[in-house]
ROGUKOL-302777 format. One record per residue (C-alpha): x, y, z. Coordinates in steps of 0.1 Angstrom, whole numbers, plus 5000, padded with zeros to 4 digits. Each point is the difference from the previous one (the first is absolute). Layout:
N
XYZ/...
END
This chain:
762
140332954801/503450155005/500949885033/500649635007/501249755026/502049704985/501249735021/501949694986/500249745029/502549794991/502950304995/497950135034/500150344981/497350284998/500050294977/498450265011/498650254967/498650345001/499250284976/503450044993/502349825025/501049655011/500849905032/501049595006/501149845027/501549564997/500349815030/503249905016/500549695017/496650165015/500850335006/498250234975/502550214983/500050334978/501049914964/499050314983/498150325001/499750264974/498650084959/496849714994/501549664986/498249794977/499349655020/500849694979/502549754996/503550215000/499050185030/501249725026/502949964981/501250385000/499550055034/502249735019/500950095036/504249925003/500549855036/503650155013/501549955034/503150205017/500949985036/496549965008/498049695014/497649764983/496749955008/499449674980/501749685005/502149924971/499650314977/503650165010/499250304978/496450155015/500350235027/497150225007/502750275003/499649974964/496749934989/497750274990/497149995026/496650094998/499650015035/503349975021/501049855033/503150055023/501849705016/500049704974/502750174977/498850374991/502550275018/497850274975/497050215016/496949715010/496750114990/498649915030/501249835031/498349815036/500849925034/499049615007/498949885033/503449885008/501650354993/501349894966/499950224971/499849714975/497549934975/500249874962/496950064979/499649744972/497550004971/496749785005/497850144974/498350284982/496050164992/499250174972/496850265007/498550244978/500150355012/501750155028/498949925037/499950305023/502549975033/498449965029/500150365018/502350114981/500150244968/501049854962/499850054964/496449834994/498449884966/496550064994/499449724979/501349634998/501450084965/502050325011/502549735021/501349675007/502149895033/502249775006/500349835041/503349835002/499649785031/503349955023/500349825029/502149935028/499049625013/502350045033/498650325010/496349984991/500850304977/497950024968/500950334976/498050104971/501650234971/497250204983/500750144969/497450234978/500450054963/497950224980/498750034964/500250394997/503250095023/503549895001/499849945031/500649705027/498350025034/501649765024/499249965040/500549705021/498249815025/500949835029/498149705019/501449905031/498749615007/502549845023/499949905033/501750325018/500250354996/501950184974/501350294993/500450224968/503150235002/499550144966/497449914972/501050214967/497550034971/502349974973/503549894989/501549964962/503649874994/501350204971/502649774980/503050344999/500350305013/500350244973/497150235017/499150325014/497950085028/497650244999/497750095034/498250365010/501750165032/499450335021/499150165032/496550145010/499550304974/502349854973/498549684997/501249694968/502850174988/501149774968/503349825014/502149774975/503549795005/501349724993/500349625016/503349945014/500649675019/498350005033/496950125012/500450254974/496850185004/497949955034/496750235006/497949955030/497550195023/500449925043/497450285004/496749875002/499150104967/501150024963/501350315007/501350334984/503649885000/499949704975/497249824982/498849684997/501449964967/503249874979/500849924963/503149894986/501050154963/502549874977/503050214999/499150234969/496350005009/498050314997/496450164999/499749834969/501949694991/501749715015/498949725031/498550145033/498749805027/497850135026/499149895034/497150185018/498649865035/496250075009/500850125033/499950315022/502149825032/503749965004/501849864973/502949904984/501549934965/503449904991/501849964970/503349735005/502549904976/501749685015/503449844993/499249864958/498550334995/496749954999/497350235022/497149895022/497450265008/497849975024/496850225014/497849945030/499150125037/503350095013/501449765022/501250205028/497950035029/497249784983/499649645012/496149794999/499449695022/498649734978/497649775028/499449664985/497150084975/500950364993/501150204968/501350284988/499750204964/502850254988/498950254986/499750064961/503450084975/499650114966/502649884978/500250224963/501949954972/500650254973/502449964968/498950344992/502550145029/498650175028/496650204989/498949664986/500549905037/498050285014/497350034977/499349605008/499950075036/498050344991/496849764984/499949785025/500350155029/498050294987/497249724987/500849675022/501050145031/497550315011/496649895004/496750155003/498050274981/502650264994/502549804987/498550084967/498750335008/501450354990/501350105029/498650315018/502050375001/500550125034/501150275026/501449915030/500550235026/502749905021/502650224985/497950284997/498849995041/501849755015/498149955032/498350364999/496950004985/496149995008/497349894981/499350384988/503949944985/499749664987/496750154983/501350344984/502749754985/497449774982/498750294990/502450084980/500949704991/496549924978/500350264969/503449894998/498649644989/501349825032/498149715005/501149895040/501050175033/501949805022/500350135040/503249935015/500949915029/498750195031/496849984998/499249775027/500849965044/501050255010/503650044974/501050394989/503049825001/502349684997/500049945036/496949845007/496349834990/501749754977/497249735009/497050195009/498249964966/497350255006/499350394989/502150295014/497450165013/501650394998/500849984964/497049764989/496850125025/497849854971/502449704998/500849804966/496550004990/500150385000/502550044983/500349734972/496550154994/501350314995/502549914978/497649794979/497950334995/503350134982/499849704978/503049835015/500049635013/501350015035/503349785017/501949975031/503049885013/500449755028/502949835019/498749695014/503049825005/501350295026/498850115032/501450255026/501150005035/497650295005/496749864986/497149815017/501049654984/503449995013/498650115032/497549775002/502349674980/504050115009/500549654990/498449994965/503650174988/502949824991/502450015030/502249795020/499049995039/501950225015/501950154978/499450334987/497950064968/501850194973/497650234982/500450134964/498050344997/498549995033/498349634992/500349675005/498749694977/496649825011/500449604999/498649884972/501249675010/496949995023/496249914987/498950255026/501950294988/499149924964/496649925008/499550395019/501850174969/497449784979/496650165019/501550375009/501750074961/496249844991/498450185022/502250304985/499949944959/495949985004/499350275019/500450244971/499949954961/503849894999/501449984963/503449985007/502349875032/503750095002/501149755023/503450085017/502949825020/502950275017/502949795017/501849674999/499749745022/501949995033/499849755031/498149744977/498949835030/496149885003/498750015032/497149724990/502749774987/502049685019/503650045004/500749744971/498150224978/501050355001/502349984969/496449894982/499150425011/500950154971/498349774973/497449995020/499450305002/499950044958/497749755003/497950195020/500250304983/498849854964/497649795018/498450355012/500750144968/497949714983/496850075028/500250384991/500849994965/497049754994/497650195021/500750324986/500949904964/498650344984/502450185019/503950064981/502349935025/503650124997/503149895021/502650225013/503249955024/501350325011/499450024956/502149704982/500949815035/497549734990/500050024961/499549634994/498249724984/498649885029/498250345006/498750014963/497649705004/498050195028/500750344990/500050084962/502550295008/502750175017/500950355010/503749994982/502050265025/499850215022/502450254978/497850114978/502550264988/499649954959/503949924994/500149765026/497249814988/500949954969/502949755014/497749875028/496849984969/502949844977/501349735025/496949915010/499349954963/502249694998/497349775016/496850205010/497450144974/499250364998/496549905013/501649945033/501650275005/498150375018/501850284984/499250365015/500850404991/501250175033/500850315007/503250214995/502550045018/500049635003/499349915032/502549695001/503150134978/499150384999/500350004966/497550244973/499149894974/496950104972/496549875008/500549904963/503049765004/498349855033/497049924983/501549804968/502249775022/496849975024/497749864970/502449734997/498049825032/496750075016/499950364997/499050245029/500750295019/501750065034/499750345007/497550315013/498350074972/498350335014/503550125003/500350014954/500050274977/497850044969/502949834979/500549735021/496549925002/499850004964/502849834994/499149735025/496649954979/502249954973/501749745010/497049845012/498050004973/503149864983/500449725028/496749874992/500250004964/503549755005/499449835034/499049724986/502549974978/502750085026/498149695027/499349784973/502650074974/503449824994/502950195018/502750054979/503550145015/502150264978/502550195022/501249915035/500750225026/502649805012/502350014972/501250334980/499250365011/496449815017/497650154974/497649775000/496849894975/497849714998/496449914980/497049845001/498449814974/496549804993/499849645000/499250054957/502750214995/497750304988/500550255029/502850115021/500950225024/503650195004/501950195025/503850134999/501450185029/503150214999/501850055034/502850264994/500350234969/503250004980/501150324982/500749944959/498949625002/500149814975/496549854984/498549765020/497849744986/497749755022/499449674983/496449885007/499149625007/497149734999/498650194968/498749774971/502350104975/497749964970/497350255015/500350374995/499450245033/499450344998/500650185034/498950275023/502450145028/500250255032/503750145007/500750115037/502350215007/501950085038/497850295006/499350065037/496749935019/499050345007/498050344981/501350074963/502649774997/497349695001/497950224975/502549924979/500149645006/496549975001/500150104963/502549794989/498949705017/496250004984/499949634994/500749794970/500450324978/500249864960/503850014986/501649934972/496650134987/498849665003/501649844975/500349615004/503749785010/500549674997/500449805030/503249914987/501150344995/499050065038/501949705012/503250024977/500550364996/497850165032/498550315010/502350385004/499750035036/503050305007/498050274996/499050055035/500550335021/502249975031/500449785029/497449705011/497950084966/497949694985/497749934968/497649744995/498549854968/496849804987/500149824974/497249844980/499949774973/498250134966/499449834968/502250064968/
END
């Protein structure tokens, strides 16, 4: 078994060993406190020894009679308090009857349980056997308040990773109240670190972002908005200075959320940091009554000493194969046209069905309609709500016309945006107070719509019946399910006064719980999140959804930051990757049908565009790449990512790789943004190859051709997939990874090239 808990009473230490990382935590004077966290330790007799905590006190108080030199100030804290000695950021903190903000948590014992136990309406990492995990339930409590706090930590035999969550059990006499209640915080012992986290705006969503600590809240990342947002996700690490793609100590902190959050990175006054991650604190508080609890949600801790693709590819497995449920997780997953960018909200079901008829002897496998297709909504003004047919463009409704577009050998999808409804519908009409909204006050809209309150059973419980009603009325393979503002006037109608700062989390709660009713209803059906694209792009979404739509940019350049940043914690199997049409319709940009397809393949592949509207060439050249996508999807969902260029750093050509679990198969693609006249030879060192195997490889070159007539004839021909070079001759996988592949040979501007490799005998 590689993953153990040890516990040595009588030192009141516990060593917490995975795979390939240790995590232990010794007891204080009765405060559980954070000895050390990083490359697995062998537990015997030395270990106590080596890893002494040094009490140190300097102008700050002390919390125990006679021991001058403790001061929680100090002390490296599992789970931190404010008011008996810490100045630093508290984990959590709560309101007393009496208005106090004091409490002090102190250690009263520990479980040991095989497995991993699930959180109650919440989603989390899960194990699917008692031998994948073992937790760990540090008990705290608070005797003057009633206050009882468990620390749950997960440890697993195949991941080097830590799931930690917390639960709190209010059993005093009075009520209570939690002011914040993080997941997650780890003392580090210096400071020497940088942070890493993924920012943007809608449309340029996880852009890599990397600085160093300097005293203070050095680094400080939250979302007020309802949601996880585009802006900044729910995500830190901390990398030694020096670290890289490759080498050195990276530390990763993801939360299992899709609500406001916040995580923040503090170096104090001896220079060491505290990081913490939870539901944000501002605007959140929950009223414990006397008998009452609460659950954080989930935080996945990773360690990597293999810098920070070690991190990602950790977080990749698990999340890709611990986190999404259900029976696509495993699947291949299907290739689709959507056709929002090619019609937007004009189209019939004689449209939608000339498209899918196209779409079949190109080897797409699923048509997914768009939004528009239901109330009465030609455009984004109204009908948001009224989950039934559009009777104009759909006369036959969805039955009709999935029908039809199963007779062109497609699957059939739609999108939905349950979470939404519009002043000019008949549910608003009929519930004006099923919104969120402040009486009396006006209600801000975002695109013409305001947000539904899940917070309520009723509203959840009508979603529940009507999206039913919706997904079984037709053969439904596929459900985009959307979410188009932020949230404003986060006021529940249905809730008391003393409870309104609960609205928010509530209204997550609500969401997964109706997630969890649909999802396990309709469990043949692949569902896919989106948020205005990567607005919700979260862990929390994965458990119920096994994927995302990445951006709404689907401009090829674009995504190759967004695909790359979203790289550093999701798996390629999470992310929907589409071909649209040129000029892009966000950026304006052209650029070949060639170039869009390669950086497509690197996610779930698809098109967004009107397919009656391509030439000959493009049409072959699309069945290219499809019959290409489907001999390496399951390499690219399955397959270990590996990173090899970074759009962030250089002139932003970028190139990653994909390779099989036994090392025998991978999958490569290099994309060159800007030509440079007379350059100089450019090599592109390959990774995650087994160096004693031979490869031989097969490779498609595209080149910046335009979309259109001759000029894709020309592409077409040179992009005919996995074409033999070198004239197959086998390379070692050491040659591959020391000395690389010639990649400056491309034509032009926005030009790409992709490679197979297999592995042969010798």
């Amino acid at each position: 078994m590689s993953m153990n808990i040890y516990v040595d009473e009588s030192l009141g230490l516990f060593h917490l060993q995975s795979k390939g990382t240790s995590y232990i935590i010794r007891l204080v004077e009765g405060y559980p406190s954070h000895v050390y966290w990083g490359s697995r330790l062998r537990h015997d007799s030395t270990l106590t020894d080596a890893l002494q905590i040094r009490e140190r006190s300097s102008f700050s108080p002390n919390p125990v009679p006679g021991k001058p030199s403790l001061s929680l100030d100090a002390l490296p804290q599992e789970y931190p308090q404010y008011g008996t000695s810490d100045f630093r950021r508290p984990a959590y903190q709560a309101q007393l009857a009496d208005g106090s903000r004091i409490t002090e948590l102190k250690y009263t014992g520990y479980t040991i349980t095989s497995g991993k136990p699930s959180l109650e309406g919440l989603p989390a990492v899960y194990a699917e056997s008692e031998d994948e995990a073992q937790t760990l339930e540090l008990i705290l409590k608070d005797s003057y308040a009633g206050l009882t706090v468990k620390l749950l930590y997960t440890v697993f035999a195949d991941h080097n990773a830590i799931a930690r969550s917390v639960h709190f059990e209010h059993n005093g006499d009075a009520p209570l109240r939690l002011e914040q209640a993080l997941s997650a915080s780890v003392d580090f012992a210096d400071s020497a670190y940088d942070t890493l986290h993924l920012s943007g705006a809608w449309a340029r969503e996880r852009h890599v972002q990397r600085r160093a600590l300097v005293p203070g809240a050095a680094v400080a990342l939250e979302s007020r908005r309802g949601s996880s947002s585009h802006q900044l996700n729910p995500f830190m690490a901390l990398l030694r200075h020096g670290a890289d793609e490759d080498h050195g100590d990276v530390y990763g902190f993801s939360l299992v959320y899709s609500g406001s959050f916040a995580a923040v990175a503090e170096v104090e006054q001896f220079g060491t940091t505290r990081v913490n991650i939870g539901i944000n604190p501002f605007d959140f508080s929950w009223l414990l009554e006397p008998g009452q609890t609460f659950q954080t949600p989930e935080a996945v801790l990773v360690y990597s000493g293999g810098g920070l693709g070690g991190m990602s590819r950790t977080y990749h497995r698990l999340y890709r194969t611990r986190l999404s449920r259900g029976v696509h997780r495993d699947k291949a997953r299907p290739i689709l046209v959507n056709n929002w960018e090619a019609t937007y909200f004009n189209f019939d079901a004689d449209k939608i069905t000339a498209i899918a008829k196209e779409a079949g002897p190109l080897g797409i496998e699923l048509f997914v309609l768009d939004d528009g297709w239901f109330g009465k909504r030609d455009n984004d003004n109204s009908s948001l709500g009224d989950w039934f047919e559009h009777s104009r463009k759909l006369p036959g409704g969805l039955a009709d016309l999935a029908g039809r577009v199963n007779a062109e050998g497609l699957q059939f999808g739609l999108w939905v945006e349950p979470e939404m409804v519009s002043p000019d519908s008949e549910l608003y009409r009929k519930h004006p107070d099923w919104c969120l909204h402040a009486e009396g006050r006006r209600r801000t809209e975002g695109r013409n719509q305001l947000i539904l309150d899940l917070s309520r059973t009723e509203v959840c419980d009508y979603l529940y019946e009507t999206l039913s009603a919706v997904f079984a009325s037709a053969p439904i393979a596929y459900v985009k399910w959307d979410m188009n503002r932020n949230m404003t006037e986060i006021v529940s109608a249905a809730a008391a006064p003393e409870r309104q700062k609960e609205t928010a989390h509530r209204y997550m709660l609500g969401l997964y719980n109706l997630m969890e009713r649909l999802t396990s209803r309709f469990p043949d059906i692949l569902f896919e999140s989106c948020s205005g694209g990567g607005g919700r792009f979260d862990p929390g979404m994965l458990f119920y959804m096994p994927q995302t739509w990445t951006s709404d940019d689907t401009d090829a350049i674009e995504r190759l930051a967004i695909q790359y940043g979203t790289s550093i914690i999701y798996p390629a199997s999470s992310m929907g990757a589409h071909v649209s049409a040129v000029p892009n319709h966000q950026v304006e940009r052209t650029t070949s049908l060639a170039i869009r397809g390669d950086v497509a393949m690197s996610g779930n592949f698809g098109y967004e565009l009107d397919l009656t509207a391509f030439t000959e060439a493009e049409k072959n050249l699309a069945a290219k790449q499809i019959a290409q996508y489907k001999e390496i999807r399951t390499l690219v969902q399955q397959g270990d990512m590996y990173r090899l260029l970074s759009p962030f750093e250089g002139s932003g050509d970028t190139a990653w790789m994909f390779v099989s679990e036994d090392k025998t198969e991978a999958f490569v693609a290099y994309f060159r943004v800007l030509a440079k006249p007379n350059a100089p030879i450019a090599r592109l060192a390959l990774k995650g190859l087994d160096p004693e195997l031979d490869y031989v490889l097969e490779t498609g070159a595209a080149d910046n051709t335009d979309s259109h007539g001759a000029a894709d004839t020309a592409a077409a021909d040179s992009t005919a997939p996995f074409q033999p070079a070198f004239g197959g001759t086998p390379y070692g996988g050491d040659r591959l990874m020391r000395i690389g592949l010639i990649v400056s040979d491309l034509r032009g501007d926005f030009a790409s090239c992709t490679y197979r490799l297999r592995a042969v005998q010798r």
